[in-house]
N, CA and C atoms as an extended XYZ file, in Angstrom:
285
Properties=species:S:1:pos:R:3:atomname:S:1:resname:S:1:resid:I:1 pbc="F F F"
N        98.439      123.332       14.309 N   UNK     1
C        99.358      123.401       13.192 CA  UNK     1
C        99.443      122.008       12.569 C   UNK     1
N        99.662      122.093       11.040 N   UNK     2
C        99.256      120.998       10.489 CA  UNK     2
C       100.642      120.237       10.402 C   UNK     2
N       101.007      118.977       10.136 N   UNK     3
C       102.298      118.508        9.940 CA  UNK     3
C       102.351      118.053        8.425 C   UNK     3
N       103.584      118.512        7.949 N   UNK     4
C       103.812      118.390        6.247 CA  UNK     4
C       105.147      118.087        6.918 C   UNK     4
N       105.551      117.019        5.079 N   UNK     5
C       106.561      116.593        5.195 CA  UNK     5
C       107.112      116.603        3.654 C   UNK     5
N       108.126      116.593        3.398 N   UNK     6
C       108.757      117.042        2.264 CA  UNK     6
C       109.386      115.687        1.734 C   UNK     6
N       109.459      115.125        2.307 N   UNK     7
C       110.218      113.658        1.939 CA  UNK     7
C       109.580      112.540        1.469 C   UNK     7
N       109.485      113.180       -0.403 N   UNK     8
C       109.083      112.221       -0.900 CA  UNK     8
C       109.712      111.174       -1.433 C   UNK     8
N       109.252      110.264       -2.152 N   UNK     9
C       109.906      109.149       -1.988 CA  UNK     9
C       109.909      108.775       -3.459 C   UNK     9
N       110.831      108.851       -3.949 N   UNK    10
C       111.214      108.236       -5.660 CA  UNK    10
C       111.880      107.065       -5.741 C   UNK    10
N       111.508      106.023       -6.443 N   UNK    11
C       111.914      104.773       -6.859 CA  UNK    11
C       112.582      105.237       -8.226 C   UNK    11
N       114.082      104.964       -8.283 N   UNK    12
C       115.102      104.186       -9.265 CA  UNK    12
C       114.710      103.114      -10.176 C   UNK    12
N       114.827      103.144      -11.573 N   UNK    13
C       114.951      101.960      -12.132 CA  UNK    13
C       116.026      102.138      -13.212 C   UNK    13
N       116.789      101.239      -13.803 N   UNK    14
C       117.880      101.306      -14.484 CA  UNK    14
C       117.688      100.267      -15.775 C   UNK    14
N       117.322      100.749      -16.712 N   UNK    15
C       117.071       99.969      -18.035 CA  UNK    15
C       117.957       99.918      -19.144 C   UNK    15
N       118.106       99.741      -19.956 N   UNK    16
C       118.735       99.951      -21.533 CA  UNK    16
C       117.875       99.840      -22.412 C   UNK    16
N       117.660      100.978      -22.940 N   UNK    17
C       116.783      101.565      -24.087 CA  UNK    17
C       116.754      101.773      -25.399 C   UNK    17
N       116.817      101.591      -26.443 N   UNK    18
C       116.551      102.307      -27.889 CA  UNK    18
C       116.104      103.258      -27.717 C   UNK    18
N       116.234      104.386      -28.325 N   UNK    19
C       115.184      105.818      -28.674 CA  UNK    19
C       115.598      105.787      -30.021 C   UNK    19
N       114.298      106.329      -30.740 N   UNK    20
C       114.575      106.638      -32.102 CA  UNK    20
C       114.436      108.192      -32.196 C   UNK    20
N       115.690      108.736      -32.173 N   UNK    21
C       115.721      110.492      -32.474 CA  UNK    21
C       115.527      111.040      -33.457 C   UNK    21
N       114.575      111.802      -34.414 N   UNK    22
C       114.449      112.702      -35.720 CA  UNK    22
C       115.783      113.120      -35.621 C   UNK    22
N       116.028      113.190      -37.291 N   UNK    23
C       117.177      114.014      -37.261 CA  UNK    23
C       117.054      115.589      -37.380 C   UNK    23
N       117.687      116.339      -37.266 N   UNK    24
C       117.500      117.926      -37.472 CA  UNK    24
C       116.310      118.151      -35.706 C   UNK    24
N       116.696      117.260      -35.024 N   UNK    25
C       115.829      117.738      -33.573 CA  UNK    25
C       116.697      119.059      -32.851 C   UNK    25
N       116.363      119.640      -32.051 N   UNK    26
C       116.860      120.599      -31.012 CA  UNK    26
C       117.621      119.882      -30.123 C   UNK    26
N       118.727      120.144      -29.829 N   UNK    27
C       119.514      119.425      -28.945 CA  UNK    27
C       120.255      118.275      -29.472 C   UNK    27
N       121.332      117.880      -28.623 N   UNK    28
C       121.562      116.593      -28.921 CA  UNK    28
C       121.048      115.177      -28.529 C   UNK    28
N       122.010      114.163      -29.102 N   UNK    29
C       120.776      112.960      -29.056 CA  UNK    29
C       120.519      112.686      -27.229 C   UNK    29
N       121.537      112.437      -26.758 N   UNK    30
C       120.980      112.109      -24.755 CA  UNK    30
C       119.754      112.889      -24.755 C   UNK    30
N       120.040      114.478      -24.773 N   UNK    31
C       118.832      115.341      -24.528 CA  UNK    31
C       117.478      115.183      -25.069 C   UNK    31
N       117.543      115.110      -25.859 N   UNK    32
C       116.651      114.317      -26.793 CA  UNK    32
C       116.045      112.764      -26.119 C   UNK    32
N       116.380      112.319      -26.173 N   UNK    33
C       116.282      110.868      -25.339 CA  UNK    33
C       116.090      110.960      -24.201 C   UNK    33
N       116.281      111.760      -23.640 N   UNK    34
C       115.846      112.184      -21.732 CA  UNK    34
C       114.828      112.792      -22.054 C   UNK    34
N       114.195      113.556      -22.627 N   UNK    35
C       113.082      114.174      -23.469 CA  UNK    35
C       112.217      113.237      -23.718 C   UNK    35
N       112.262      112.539      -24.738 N   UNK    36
C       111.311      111.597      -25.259 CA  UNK    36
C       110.856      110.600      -23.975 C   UNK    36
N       111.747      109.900      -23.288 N   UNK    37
C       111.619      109.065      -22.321 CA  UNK    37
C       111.138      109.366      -21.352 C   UNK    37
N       110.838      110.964      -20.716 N   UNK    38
C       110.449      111.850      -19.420 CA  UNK    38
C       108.784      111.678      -20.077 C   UNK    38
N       108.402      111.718      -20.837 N   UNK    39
C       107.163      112.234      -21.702 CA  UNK    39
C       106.225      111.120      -21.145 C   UNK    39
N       106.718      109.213      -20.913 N   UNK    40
C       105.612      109.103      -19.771 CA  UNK    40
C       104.843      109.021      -18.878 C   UNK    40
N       103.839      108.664      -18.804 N   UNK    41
C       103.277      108.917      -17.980 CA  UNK    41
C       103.732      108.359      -16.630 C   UNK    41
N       103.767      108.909      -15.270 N   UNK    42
C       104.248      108.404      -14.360 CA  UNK    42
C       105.768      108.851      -13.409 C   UNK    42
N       106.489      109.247      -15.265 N   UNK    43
C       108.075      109.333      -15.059 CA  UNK    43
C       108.029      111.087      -15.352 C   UNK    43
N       109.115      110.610      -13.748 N   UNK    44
C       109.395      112.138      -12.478 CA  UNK    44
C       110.480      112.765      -13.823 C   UNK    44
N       111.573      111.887      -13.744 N   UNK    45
C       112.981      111.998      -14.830 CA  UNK    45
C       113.729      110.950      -14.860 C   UNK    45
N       114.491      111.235      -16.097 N   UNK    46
C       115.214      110.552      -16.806 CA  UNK    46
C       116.315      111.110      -17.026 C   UNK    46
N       117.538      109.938      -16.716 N   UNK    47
C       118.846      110.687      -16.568 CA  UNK    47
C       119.491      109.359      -17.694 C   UNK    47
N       120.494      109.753      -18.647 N   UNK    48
C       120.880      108.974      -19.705 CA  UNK    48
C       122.433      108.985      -18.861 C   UNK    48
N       122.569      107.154      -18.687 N   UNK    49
C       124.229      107.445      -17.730 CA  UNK    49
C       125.394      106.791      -18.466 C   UNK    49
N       124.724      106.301      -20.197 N   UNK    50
C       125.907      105.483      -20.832 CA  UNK    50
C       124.910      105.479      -21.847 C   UNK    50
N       125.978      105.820      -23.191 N   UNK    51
C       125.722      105.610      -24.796 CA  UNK    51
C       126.291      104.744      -25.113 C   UNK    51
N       125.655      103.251      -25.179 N   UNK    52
C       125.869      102.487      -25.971 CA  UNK    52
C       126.325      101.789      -27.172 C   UNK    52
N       125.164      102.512      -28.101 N   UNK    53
C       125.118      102.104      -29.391 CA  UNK    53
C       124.422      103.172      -30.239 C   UNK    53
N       124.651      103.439      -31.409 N   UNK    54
C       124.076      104.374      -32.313 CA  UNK    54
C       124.337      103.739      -33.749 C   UNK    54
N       122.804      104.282      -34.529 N   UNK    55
C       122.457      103.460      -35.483 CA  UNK    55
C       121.756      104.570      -36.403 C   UNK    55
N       122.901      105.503      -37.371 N   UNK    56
C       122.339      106.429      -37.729 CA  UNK    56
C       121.611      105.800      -39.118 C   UNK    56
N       120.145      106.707      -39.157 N   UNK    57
C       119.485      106.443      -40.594 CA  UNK    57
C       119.337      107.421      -40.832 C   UNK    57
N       118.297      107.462      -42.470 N   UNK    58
C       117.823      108.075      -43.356 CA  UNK    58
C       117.094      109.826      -42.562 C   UNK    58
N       116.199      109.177      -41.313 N   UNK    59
C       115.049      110.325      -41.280 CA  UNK    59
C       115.080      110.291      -39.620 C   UNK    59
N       116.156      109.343      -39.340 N   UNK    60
C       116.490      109.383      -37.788 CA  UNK    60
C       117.861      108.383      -37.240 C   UNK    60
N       118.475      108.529      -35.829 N   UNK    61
C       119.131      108.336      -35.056 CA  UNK    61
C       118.588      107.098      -34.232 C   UNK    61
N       119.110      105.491      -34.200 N   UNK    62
C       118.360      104.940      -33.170 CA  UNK    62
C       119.499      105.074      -31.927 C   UNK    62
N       119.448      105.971      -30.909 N   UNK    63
C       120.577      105.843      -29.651 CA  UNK    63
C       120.199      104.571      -28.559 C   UNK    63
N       121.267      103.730      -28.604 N   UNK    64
C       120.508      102.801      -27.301 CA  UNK    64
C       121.326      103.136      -26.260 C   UNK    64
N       120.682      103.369      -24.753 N   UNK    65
C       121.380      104.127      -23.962 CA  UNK    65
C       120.940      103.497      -22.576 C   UNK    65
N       121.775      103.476      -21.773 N   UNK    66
C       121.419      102.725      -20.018 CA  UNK    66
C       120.544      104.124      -19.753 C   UNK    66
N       119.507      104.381      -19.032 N   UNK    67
C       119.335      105.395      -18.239 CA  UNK    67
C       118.715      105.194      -16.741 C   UNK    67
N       119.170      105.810      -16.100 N   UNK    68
C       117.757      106.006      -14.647 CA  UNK    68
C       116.348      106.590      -14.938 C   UNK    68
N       115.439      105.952      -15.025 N   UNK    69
C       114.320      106.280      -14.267 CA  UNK    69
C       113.614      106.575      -13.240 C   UNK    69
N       113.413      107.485      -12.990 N   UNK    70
C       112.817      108.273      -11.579 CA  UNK    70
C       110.978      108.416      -11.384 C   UNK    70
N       110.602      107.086      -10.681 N   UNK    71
C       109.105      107.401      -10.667 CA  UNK    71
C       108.825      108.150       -9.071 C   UNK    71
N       107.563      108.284       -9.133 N   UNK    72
C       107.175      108.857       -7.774 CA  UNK    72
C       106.337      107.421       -6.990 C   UNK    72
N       105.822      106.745       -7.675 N   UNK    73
C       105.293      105.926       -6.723 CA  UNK    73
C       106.139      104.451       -7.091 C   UNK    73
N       105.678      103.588       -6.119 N   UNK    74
C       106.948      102.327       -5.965 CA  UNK    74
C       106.281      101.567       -7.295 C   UNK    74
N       106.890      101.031       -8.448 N   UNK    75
C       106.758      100.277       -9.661 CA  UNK    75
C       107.720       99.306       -9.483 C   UNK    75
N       107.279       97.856      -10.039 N   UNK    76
C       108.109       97.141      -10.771 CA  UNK    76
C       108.924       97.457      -11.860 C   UNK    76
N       109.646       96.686      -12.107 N   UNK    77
C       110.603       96.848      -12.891 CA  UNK    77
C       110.160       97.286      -14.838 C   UNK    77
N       109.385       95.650      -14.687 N   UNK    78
C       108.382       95.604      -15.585 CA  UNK    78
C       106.957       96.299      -15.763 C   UNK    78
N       106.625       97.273      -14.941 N   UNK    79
C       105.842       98.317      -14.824 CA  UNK    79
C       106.575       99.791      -15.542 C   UNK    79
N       107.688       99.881      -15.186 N   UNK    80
C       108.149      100.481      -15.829 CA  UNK    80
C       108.988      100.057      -17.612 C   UNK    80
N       108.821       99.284      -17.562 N   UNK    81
C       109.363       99.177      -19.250 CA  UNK    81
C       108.509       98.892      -19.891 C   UNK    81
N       107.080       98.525      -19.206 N   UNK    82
C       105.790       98.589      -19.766 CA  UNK    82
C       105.794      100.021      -20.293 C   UNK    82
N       105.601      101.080      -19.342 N   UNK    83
C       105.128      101.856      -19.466 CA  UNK    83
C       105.868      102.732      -20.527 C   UNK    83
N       107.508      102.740      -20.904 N   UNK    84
C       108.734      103.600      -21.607 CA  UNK    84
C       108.370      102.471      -22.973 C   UNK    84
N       108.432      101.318      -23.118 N   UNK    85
C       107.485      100.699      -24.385 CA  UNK    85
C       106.293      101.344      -25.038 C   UNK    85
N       105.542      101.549      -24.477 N   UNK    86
C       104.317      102.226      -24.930 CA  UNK    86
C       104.690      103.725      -25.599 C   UNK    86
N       105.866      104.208      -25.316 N   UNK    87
C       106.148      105.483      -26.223 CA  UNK    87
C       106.578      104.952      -27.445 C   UNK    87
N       106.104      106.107      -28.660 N   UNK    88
C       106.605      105.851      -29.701 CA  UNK    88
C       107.982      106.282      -29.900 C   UNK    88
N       108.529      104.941      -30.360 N   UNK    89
C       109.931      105.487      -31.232 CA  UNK    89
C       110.655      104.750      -30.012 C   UNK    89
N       110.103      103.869      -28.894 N   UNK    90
C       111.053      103.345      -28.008 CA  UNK    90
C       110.854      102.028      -27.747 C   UNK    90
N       112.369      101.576      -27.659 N   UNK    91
C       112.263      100.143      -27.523 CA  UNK    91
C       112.909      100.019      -26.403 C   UNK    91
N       112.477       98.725      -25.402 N   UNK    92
C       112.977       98.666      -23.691 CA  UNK    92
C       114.251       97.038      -24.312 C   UNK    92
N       115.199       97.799      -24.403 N   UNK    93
C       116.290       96.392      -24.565 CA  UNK    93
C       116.009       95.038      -23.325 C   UNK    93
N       116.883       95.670      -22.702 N   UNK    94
C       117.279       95.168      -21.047 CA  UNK    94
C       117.046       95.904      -19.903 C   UNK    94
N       117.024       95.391      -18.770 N   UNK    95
C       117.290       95.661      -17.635 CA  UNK    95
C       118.820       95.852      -16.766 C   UNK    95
């Protein structure tokens, strides 16, 4: 009998973000922003734990928001805001 184990192991990271939300999107803006931010590559989920700041425009919403990041394998900090940078429409504030 083979041995499996269920206990995987997710690394936390805690950033402050920009998202730039379309307006007229599905949902509201967090959802939206846990959405956009889940989309890269790498990232398990995204949990939005404080709204900041909001910066409504013309053809979009910029929400800047603290969230958790949930990867599966162990990243730096800066591995990860590398990686939530590289989406469009997002900017990595702080840590």
């Amino acid at each position: 009998m083979a041995i499996t184990s269920d206990n995987d192991t997710r690394q936390t990271t805690t950033l402050v973000v920009t998202v730039r939300v379309p307006n007229g999107a599905d949902g509201d803006l967090t959802t939206n922003a846990e959405r956009r931010l889940s989309r890269a590559d790498g990232i398990l989920a995204v949990t939005v734990e404080d709204l900041q700041e909001l910066q409504p425009g013309l053809s979009a919403t910029e929400a800047t928001v603290r969230v958790t990041v949930e990867t599966a394998d162990a990243r730096t900090t800066q591995s990860v805001e590398d990686t939530l940078a590289g989406q469009t429409g997002v900017e990595v504030t702080s840590t």
